[in-house]
C-alpha positions in Angstrom: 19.5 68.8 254.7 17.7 71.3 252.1 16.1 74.1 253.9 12.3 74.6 253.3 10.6 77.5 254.8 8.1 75.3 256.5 11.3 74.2 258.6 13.9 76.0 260.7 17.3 76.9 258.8 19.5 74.5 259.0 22.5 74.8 261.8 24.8 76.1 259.3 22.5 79.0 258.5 21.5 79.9 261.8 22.5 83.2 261.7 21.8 83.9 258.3 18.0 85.8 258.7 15.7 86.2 255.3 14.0 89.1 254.1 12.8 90.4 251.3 15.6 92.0 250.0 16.0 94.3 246.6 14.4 93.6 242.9 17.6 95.7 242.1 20.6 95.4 240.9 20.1 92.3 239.4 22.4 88.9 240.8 24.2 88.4 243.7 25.0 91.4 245.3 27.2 91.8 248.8 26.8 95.0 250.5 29.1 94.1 253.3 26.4 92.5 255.8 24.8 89.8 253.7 23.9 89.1 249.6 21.0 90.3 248.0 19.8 87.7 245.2 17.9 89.2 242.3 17.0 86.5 238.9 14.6 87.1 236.2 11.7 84.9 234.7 8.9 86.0 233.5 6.8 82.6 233.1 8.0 80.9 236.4 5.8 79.5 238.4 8.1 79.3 241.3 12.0 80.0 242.3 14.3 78.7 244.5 18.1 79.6 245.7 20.0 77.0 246.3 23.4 77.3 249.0 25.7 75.1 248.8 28.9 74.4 251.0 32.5 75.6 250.7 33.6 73.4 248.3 30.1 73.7 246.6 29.9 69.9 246.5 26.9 69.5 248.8 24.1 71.7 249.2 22.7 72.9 252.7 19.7 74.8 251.7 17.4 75.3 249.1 15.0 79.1 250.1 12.1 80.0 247.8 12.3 83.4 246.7 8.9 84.4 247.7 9.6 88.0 246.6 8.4 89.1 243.2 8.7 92.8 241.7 7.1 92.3 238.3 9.2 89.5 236.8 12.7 89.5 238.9 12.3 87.4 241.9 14.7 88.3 244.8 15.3 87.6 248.6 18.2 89.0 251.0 20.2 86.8 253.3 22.1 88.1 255.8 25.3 86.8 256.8 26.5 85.7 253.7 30.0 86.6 252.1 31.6 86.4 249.4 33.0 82.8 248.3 29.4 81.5 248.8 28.2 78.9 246.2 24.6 79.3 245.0 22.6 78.0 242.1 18.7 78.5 240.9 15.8 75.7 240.6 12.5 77.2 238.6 9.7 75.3 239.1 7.0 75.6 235.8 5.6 74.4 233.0 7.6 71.4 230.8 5.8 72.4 227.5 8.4 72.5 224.8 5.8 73.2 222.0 5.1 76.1 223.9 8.5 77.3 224.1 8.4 76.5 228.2 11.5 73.9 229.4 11.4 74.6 232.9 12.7 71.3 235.1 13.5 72.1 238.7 15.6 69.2 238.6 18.2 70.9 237.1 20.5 73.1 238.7 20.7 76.8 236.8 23.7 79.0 236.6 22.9 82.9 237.7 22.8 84.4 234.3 24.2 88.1 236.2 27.2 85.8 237.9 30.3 87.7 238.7 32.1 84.2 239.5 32.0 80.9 238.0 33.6 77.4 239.8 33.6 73.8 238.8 33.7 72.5 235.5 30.5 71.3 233.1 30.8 67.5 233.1 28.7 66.1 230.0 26.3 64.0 232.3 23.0 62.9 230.8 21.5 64.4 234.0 22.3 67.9 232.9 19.6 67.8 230.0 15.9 68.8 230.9 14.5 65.7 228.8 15.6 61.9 228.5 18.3 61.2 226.0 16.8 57.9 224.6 13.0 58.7 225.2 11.3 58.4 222.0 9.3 61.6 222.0 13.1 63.1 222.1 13.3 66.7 223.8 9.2 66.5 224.9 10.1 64.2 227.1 11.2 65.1 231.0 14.2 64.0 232.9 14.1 64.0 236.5 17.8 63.4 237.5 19.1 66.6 239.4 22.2 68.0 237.5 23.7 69.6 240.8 26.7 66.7 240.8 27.6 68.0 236.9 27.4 71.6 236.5 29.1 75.0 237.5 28.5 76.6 240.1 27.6 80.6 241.0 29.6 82.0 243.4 29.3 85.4 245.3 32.0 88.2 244.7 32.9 91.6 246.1 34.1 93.3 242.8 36.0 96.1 245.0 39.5 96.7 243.7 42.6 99.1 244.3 42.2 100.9 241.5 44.5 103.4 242.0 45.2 106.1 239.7 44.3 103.9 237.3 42.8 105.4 233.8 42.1 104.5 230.1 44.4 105.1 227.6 41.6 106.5 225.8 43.3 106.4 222.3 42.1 108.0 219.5 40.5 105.6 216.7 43.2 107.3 214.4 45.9 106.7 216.6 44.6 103.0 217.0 46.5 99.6 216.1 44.7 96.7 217.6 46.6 93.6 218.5 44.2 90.2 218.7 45.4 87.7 221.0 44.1 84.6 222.7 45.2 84.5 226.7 46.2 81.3 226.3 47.7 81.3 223.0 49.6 84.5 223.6 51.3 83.2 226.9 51.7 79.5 226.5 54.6 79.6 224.8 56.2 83.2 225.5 59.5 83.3 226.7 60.6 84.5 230.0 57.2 83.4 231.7 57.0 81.2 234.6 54.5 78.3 234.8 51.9 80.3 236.9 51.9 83.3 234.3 51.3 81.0 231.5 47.5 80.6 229.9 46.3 83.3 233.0 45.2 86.8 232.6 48.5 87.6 235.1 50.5 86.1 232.4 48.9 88.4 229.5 49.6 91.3 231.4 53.4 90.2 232.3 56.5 92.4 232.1 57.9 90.4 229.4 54.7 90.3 227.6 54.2 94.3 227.7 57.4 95.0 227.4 57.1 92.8 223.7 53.8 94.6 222.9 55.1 98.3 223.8 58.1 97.4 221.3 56.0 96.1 218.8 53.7 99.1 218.6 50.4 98.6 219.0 48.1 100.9 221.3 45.2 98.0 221.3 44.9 94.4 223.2 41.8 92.6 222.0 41.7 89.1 223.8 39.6 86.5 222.2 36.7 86.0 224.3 37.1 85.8 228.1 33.8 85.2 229.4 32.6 82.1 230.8 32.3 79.5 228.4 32.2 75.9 228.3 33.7 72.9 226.1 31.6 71.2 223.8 30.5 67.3 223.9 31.7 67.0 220.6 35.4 68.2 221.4 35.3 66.7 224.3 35.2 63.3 222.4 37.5 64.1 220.2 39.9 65.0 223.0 39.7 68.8 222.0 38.5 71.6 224.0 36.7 74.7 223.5 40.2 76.3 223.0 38.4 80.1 221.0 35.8 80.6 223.4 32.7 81.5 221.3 30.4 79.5 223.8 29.5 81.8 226.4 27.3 80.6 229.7 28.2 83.6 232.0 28.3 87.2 230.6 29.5 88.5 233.7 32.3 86.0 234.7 35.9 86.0 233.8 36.8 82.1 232.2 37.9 80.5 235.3 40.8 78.5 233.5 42.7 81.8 233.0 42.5 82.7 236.6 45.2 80.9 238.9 43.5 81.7 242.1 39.9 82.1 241.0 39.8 85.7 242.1 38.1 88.1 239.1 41.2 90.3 240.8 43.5 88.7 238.5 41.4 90.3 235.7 41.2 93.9 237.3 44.8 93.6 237.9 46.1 92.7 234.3 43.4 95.7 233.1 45.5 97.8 235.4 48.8 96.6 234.2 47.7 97.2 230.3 46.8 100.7 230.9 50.2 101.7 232.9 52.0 100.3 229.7 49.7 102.6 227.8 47.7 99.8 226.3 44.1 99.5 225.9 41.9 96.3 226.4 38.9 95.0 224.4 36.9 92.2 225.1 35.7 90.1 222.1 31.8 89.4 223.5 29.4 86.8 222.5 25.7 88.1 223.3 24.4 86.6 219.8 23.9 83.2 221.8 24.4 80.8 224.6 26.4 77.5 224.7 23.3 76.0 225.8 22.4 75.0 222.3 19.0 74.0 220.8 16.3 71.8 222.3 18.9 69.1 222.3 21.6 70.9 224.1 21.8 71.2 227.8 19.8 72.8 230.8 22.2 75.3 232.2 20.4 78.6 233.0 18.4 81.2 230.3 16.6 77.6 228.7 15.6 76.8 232.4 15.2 80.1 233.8 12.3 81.5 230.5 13.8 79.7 227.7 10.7 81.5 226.3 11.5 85.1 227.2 15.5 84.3 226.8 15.8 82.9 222.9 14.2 83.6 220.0 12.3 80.6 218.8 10.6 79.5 215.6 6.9 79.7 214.8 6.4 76.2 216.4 8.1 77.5 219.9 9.2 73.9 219.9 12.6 74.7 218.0 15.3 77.4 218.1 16.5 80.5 215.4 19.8 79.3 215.0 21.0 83.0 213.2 24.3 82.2 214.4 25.1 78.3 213.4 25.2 77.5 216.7 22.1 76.0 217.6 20.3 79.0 219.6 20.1 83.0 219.0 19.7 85.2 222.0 16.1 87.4 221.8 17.7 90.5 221.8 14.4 92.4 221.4 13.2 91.1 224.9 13.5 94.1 227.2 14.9 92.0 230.3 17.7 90.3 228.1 19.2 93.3 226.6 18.5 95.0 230.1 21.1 92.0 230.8 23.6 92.7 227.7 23.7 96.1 228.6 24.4 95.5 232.5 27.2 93.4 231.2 29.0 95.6 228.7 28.5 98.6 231.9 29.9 96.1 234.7 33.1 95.2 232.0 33.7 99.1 232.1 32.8 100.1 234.8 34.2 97.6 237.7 36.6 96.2 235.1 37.7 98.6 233.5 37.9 97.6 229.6 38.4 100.0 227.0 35.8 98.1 224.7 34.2 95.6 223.0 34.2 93.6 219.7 30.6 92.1 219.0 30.5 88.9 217.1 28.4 88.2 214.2 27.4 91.6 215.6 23.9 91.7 213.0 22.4 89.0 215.4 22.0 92.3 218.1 20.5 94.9 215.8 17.6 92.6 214.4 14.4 93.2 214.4 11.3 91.7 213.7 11.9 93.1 209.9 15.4 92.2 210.2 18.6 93.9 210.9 18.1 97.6 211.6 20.9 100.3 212.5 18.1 102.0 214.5 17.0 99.3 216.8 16.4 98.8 220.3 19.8 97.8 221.2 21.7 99.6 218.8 19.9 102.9 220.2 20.5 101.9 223.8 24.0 101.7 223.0 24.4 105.2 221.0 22.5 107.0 224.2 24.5 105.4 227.2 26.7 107.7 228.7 29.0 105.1 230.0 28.8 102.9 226.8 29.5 105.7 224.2 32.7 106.5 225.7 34.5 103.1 224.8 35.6 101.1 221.5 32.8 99.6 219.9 33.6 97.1 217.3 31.1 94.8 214.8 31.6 92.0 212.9 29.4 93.4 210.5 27.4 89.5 209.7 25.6 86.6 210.9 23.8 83.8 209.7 20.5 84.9 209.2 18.9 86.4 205.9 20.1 89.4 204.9 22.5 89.0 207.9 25.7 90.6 205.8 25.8 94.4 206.7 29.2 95.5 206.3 28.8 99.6 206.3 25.7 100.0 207.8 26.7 100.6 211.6 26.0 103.5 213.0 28.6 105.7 214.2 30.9 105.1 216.5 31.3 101.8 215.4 34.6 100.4 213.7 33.7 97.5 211.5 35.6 93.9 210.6 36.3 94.5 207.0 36.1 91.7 204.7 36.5 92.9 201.4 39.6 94.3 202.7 40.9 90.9 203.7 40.0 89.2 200.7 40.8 92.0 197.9 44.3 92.5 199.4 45.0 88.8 198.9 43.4 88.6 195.6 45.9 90.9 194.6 48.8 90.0 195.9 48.1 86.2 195.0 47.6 87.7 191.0 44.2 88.0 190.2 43.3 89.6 187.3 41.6 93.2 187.8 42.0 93.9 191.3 43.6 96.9 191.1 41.0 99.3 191.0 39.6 97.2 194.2 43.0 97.5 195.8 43.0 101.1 195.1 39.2 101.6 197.2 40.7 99.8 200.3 43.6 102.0 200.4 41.6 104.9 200.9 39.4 103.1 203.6 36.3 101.8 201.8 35.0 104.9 201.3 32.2 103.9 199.5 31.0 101.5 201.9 31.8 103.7 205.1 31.7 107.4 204.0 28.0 108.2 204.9 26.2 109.1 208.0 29.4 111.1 209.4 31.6 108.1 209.9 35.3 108.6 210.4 37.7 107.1 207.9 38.8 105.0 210.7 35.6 102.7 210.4 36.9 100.0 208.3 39.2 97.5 210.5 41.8 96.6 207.9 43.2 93.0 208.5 44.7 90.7 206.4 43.9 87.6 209.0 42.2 87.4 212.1 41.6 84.2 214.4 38.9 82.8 212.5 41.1 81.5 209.0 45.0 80.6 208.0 47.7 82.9 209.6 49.7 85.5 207.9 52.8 82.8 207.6 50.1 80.6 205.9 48.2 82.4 203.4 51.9 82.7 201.8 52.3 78.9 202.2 49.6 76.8 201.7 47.1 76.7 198.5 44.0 74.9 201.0 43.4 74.5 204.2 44.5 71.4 206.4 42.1 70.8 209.2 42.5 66.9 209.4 43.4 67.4 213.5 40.1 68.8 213.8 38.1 65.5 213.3 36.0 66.8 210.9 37.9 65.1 207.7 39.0 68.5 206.5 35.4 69.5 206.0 35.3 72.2 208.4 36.6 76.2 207.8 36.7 78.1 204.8 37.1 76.7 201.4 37.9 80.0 199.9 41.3 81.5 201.6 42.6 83.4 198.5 46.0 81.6 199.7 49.1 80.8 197.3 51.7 78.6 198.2 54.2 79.8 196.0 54.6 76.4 194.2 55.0 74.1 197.1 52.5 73.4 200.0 53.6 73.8 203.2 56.9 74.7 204.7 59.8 74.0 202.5 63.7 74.7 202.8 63.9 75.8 199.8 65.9 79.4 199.7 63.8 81.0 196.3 60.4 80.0 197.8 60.9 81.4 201.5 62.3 84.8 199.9 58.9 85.1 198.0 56.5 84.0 200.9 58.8 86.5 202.9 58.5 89.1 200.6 54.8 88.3 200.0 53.8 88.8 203.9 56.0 92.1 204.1 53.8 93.7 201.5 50.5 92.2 203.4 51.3 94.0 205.9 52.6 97.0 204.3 49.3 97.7 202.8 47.3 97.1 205.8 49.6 100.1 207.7 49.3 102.2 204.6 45.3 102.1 204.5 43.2 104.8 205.7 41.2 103.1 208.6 42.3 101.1 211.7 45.4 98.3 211.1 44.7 95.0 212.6 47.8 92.4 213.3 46.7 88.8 214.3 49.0 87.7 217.4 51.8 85.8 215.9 52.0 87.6 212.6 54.5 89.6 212.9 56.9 86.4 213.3 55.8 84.5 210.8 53.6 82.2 212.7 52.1 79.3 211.2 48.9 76.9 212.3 50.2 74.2 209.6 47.4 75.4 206.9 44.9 74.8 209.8 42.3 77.7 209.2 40.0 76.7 211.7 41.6 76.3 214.9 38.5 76.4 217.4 39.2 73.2 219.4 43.1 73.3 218.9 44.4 74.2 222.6 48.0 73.0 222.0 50.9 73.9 220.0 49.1 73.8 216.6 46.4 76.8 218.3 49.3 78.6 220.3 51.8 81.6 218.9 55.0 79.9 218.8 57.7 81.9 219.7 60.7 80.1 219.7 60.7 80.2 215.9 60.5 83.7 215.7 61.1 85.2 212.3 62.9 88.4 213.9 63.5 90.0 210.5 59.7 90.0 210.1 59.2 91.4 213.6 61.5 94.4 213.1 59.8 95.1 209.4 56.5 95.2 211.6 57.6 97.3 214.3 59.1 99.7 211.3 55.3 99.8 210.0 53.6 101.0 213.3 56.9 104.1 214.0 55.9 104.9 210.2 52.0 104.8 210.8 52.8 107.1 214.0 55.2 109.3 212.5 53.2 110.3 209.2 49.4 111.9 210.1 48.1 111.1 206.5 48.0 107.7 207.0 45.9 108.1 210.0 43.1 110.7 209.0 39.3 110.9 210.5 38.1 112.6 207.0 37.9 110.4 203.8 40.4 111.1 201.2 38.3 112.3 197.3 41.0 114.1 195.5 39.4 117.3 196.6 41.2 120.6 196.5 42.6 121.2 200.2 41.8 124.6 201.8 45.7 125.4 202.1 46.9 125.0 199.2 44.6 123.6 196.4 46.3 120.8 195.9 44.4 117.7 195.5 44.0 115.3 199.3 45.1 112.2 197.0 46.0 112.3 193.2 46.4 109.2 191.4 49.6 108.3 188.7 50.5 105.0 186.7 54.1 104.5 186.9 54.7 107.0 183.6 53.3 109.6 186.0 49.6 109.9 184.0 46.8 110.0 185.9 44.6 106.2 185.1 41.9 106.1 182.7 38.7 104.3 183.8 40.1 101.5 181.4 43.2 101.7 183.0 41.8 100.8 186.2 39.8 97.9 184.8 42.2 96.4 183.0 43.8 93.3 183.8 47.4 94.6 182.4 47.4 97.1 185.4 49.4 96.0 187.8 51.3 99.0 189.5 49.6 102.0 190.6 51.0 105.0 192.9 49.3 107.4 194.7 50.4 110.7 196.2 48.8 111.3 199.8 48.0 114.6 201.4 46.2 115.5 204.9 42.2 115.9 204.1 41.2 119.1 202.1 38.2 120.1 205.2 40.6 118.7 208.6 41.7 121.3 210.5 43.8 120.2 213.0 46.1 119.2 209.4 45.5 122.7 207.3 49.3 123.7 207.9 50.4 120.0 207.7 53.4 119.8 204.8 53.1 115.8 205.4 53.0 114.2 201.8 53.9 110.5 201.2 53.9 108.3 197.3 53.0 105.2 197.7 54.0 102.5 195.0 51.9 99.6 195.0 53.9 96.9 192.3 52.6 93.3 191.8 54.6 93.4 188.4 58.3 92.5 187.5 61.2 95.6 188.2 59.3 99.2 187.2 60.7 102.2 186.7 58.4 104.7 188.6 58.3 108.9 187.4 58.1 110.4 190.7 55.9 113.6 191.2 57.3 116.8 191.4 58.0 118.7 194.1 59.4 121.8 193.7 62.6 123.5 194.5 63.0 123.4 198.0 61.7 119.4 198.5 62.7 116.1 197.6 61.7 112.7 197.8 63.5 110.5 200.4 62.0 106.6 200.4 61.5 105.1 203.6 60.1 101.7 202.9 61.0 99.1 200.4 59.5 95.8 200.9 62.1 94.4 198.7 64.8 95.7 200.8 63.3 95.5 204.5 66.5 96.5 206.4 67.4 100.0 204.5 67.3 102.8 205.9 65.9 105.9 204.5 66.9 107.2 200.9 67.5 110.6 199.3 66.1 109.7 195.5 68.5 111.5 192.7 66.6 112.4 189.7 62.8 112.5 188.4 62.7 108.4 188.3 63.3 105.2 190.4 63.5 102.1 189.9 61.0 99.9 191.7 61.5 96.1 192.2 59.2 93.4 191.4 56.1 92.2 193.1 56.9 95.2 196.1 55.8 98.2 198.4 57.6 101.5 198.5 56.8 104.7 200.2 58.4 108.2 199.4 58.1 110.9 202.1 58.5 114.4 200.7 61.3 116.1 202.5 62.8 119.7 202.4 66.5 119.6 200.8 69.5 120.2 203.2 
């Protein structure tokens, strides 16, 4: 029976009275007596909450919410607890070329959610017009989509907290770990079948214990919201295995909860920060997995599809900024009202440490385009909850003019590129990289040093999720994609990869050693850049994706880390790089280094030498010949928290054959010990006898000025 309010409630809601409840907070919100309901749309003509039973397979009322403050409809029902299934029918106009798709056929998906059940089952029923009908997405489908979609369910967010606080680490002490919950835990040894592919799994003793040893201070997990699996994957018998198609900004992926509490969430947050370990989310408000006029009828397209997306001049058809089909219209006040309840209820009631935005641009456009001083960029830099946490872009979209690596304002840390691409350039033997090389060692400055930034604004990675791993940059020379289904057309063409003179894995003793020796100095030269190190989950043990650089649908072994090949001399090498990171300050400084005269002693913050010792000519820098260059790092000339710092560190940086290397000098009472070789992972630290050293070919080294016994 649906309830109407010309009838009596049904028996089941007897004692459930209406009234007229709360325009705010926005959702479904249990105060311990009953649930106040709270939706947005501005061009509805009429909205109705629909309750379903337990099991959410049959619904037992459907109440008009006959409240209106402005444009969020709301109604209170007393009684109702949490584990209560609810959805949304909005009645209005079906006027595609007007941007309206309203169809109270279909049921909607609470956009402010907190829980999410059932899985999206591709029925034709779930689209707003008739697949088929030859006036295409102008046409109107009257099939309810109740059977084949998600359902909302009510949550009390309340959680034993405990003493339970941030980590609150520095940007400069920062080393971010991405990971995918599955992908991290599927595989991991020591778990048990319940921990594996769940948030409880993430945040197991084994798994902490692993990330503690390794280093980093930083979790960021692939994107955990809600998010559904495409048609397209589906067919092809893939999933949706990344993520990046979000339908519920407030609910935690139900396929990584075992009991379908959001307490499993809360609880690994809580288990992160007593190892000391921070957790940010990688979020997805640049668009919906809805799609474009041809994609399905979920929630914002049949709540306003007018007031939730931006659309083109026609209205009929989407701005697809983001390759995706649909951009989110950031620069309506109600949806970044939304975003920024979001990012507050992550922090707040979930406690996350931060967020990474992708294809970040989409949320600081305008109607000139992207500016650093719009609406939501500007809420962001004045909220007091907000500007305490992480704040991470990636710096492009789509859209024109959509590349704007540099331009964030501050506090934001920044997916760098050129970084990416320059360090593999170089190492793979491109001529004249080095003076390239040379600007991402000291952090980009050009591109980040305005506006007061910190040094630690360029994220330095050498791979993220999106490309090949570490294990095959140094082993393939293209991509392999073929599992994908898209006959290898699909990720990038351009990967800067070398495979050492055979493609794929080999047995072959020569080759290994070089790919080895290749990723150690990868790696090397992320830790020794000024800015914030990156490591891609699986990296440090040589993990490989089989030259698959575009892993999006792969849930299964080729998408997962895979552990039981562990390359545990490349794990210890890694864990060597993060105790060196934290045990030498220059390599971690706010200021930007631009060999000015420090206030202690007037020595230059960085001076650079070819290997003779000469400082580089201009032509030396350009030239194609140069391939070794050192560097002699002090604390920042201005920082005064390192004025009295006697920290000094050479770096060599040689993509030639064996070099002998004039070290600088260092007086009477210092020496120069070396305490990394890429070429010799496994030594320990050195004393260097005389003025020179030898430095072995295509390597890393780093001297640490020490006092003499």
């Amino acid at each position: 029976m649906i309830f109407d309010l010309k009838h009596d409630l049904p028996t089941k809601l007897k004692n459930h009275s209406l009234s007229a409840g709360r325009p705010d907070p926005i959702g479904a919100t249990f105060d311990g007596q009953g649930v106040n309901f709270a939706v947005f749309s501005e061009h509805a003509e009429k909205v109705e909450l629909c309750l379903f039973s337990q099991d959410g397979s049959t619904e037992i009322a459907r109440i008009p919410l006959l409240e209106r403050h402005g444009d969020v409809w709301h109604i209170y029902v007393a009684g109702l607890t949490p584990g209560t299934s609810y959805g949304y029918r909005v009645h209005g106009a079906y006027e595609p070329e007007q941007g309206h798709r309203f169809n109270p056929n279909k049921l909607l998906l609470d956009p402010y959610a907190k829980r999410l059940s059932g899985a999206l089952d591709w029925n034709d029923a779930i689209m707003g017009y008739t697949i088929g009908a030859k006036t295409k997405d102008l046409s109107f489908d009257p099939r309810d989509s109740a059977p084949y979609v998600p359902r909302s369910i009510v949550v009390d967010p309340s959680f034993q907290w405990g003493d339970d606080r941030s980590p609150e680490t520095s940007p400069s002490e920062t080393v971010i770990y991405e990971a995918h919950v599955k992908g991290m835990t599927a595989e991991f040894p020591g778990l048990d079948d319940t921990q594996r592919g769940h948030f409880l799994g993430m945040s197991s003793e084994p798994v902490l214990e692993y990330l503690t040893k390794l280093g980093v201070t930083t979790v960021q997990l692939m994107p955990v919201h809600a998010f559904l699996d495409d048609k397209f994957l589906l067919e092809e018998k893939l999933t949706n295995y990344w993520g990046y198609q979000s339908i519920g900004f407030f609910a935690p992926e139900p396929r990584y909860m075992t009991k379908r509490g959001i307490w499993e969430f809360q609880t690994m947050v809580r288990r992160f920060h007593s190892a000391g370990i921070e957790v940010i989310l990688d979020v997805v408000y640049n668009h919906s997995g809805e799609g474009n006029e041809f994609g399905p009828t979920l929630s914002f397209k049949g709540l306003d599809n007018k007031s939730y997306y931006r659309l083109a001049e026609n209205e009929r058809h989407y701005i697809n900024d983001t390759g995706t089909g649909n951009t989110l219209n950031v620069r309506h006040p109600m949806v970044l009202r939304m975003i920024m309840d979001s990012l507050r209820y992550w922090v707040e009631v979930m406690h996350v440490d931060g967020f990474r935005f992708d294809l970040a641009t989409v949320l600081g456009r305008e109607a000139e385009g992207f500016n650093r001083k719009g609406g939501f960029l500007d809420a962001l830099g004045q909220d007091p909850v907000l500007g305490k946490v992480k704040l991470i872009a990636e710096p492009w979209d789509l859209g024109p003019g959509g590349y704007q690596l540099g331009n964030w304002p501050h506090p934001f840390l920044e997916y760098n590129d050129k970084f990416r691409d320059d360090l593999r350039k170089f190492w793979r033997g491109d001529e004249g990289m080095m003076a390239n090389l040379g600007k991402r060692l000291l952090g980009s400055a050009m591109t980040f040093d305005h506006s007061g930034r910190a040094a630690t604004s360029s994220i330095n990675f050498v791979t993220c999720h999106d490309g090949m791993t570490l294990r095959d940059v140094v082993s393939y020379d293209g991509k392999h994609n073929d599992a994908n289904g898209e006959d290898n057309r699909d990720g990038k063409d351009d990967n800067y990869s070398d495979n050492m003179g055979f493609e794929g894995a080999t047995d072959a003793p020569n080759v290994n050693a070089i790919r080895a020796q290749r990723q150690r100095n990868l790696l090397a030269c992320s830790f020794l850049s000024q800015g914030t190190p990156m490591i891609l989950a699986g990296d440090e043990i040589g993990n490989t994706q089989n030259g698959n650089n575009n892993t999006f649908g792969q849930d299964n072994p080729i998408g997962w880390v895979n552990w039981a090949d562990a390359d545990e001399h490349l794990l210890a090498f890694v864990q060597k790089l993060t105790k060196l990171r934290r045990d030498h300050n220059v390599l971690r400084q706010k200021r930007f280094l631009h060999s000015r005269p420090r206030l202690k002693d007037g020595k230059p913050d960085v001076f650079w030498r070819m290997p003779d010792g000469t400082p580089p000519t201009s032509e030396e820098w350009e030239s194609t010949q140069t391939k070794t260059m050192c560097t002699e790092i002090r604390t920042s000339f201005g920082t005064p928290e390192y004025r009295a710092s006697d920290d000094v560190l050479f770096l060599v940086i040689n993509n030639d054959g064996d070099t002998n290397v004039t070290l600088p000098p260092c007086g009477d009472t210092k020496t120069w010990e070396l305490i990394l070789d890429t070429s010799a992972p496994d030594a320990g630290a050195q004393c260097v006898a005389g003025t020179t050293t030898l430095v072995r070919a295509a390597s890393v080294c780093v001297f640490a000025q020490m006092p003499i016994a």
